[in-house]
C-alpha positions as CSV (number, residue, x, y, z in Angstrom):
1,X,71.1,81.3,55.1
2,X,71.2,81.2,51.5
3,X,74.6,81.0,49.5
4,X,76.1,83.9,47.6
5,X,75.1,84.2,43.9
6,X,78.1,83.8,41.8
7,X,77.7,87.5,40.7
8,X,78.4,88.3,44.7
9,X,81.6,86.1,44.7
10,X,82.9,87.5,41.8
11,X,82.7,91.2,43.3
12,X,84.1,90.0,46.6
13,X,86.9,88.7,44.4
14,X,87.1,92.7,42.6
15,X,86.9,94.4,45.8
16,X,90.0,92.3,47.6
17,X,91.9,93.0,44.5
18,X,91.1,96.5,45.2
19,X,92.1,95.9,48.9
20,X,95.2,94.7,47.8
21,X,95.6,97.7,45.5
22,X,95.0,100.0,49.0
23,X,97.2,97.8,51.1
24,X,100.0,98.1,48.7
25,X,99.5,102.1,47.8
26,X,99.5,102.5,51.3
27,X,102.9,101.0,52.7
28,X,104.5,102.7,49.6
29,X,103.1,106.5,51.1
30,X,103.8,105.5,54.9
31,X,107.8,104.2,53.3
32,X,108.4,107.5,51.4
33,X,107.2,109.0,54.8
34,X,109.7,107.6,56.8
35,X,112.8,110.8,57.9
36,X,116.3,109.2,57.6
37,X,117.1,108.4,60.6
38,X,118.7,105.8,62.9
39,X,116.1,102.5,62.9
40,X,114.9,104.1,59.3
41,X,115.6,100.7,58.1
42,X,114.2,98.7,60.6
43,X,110.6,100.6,60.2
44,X,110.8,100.2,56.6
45,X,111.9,96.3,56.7
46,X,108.4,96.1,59.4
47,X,105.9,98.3,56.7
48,X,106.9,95.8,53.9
49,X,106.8,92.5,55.8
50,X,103.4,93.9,57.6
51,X,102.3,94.8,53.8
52,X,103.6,91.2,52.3
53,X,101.4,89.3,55.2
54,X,98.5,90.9,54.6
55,X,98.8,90.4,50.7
56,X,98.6,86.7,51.3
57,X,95.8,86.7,53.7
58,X,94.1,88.8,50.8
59,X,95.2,86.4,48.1
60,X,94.4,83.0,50.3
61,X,90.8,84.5,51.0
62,X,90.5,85.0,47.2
63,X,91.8,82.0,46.0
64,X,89.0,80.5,48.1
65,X,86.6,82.6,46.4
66,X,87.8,81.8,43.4
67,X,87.6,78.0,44.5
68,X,83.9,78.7,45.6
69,X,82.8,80.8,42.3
70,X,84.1,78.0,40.2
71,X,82.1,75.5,42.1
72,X,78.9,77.5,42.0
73,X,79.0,78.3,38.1
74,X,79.4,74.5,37.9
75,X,76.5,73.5,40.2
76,X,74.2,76.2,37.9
77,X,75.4,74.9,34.8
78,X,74.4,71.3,36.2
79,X,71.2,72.4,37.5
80,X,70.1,74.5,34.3
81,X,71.1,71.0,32.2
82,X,68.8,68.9,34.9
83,X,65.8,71.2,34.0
84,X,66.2,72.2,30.1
């Protein structure tokens, strides 16, 4: 399998920004759905903590992208020095 160009890890890196975008958009409709009622809070205080975890599985998995693009713009700046 060959690895990713750099180009591919940078729009993996755009579209879980976007997912994070989505994730966030969508606790705020399903809070403002929520009827006042008793355990009102309780399903709020679960949307936002649900919300916040996935938000830092999204940002881990980027900053290991990141991590990985970095590396790869190095190796081809290496490699493009080798053969110039």
């Amino acid at each position: 399998m060959q690895a990713p160009t750099t180009a591919e890890v940078r729009n993996a890196i755009e579209v879980l920004g976007k997912l994070s975008e989505r994730i966030n958009k969508n606790a705020a409709r399903s809070l403002s759905q929520i009827p006042p009622c008793y355990g009102a809070g309780e399903v709020a205080g679960e949307i936002s903590v649900n919300a916040m975890e996935q938000n830092r599985q999204v940002q881990s998995i980027t900053g290991l992208l990141q991590t990985w693009h970095g590396e790869l713009e190095r190796k081809q700046k290496h490699n493009v020095s080798i053969h110039v």
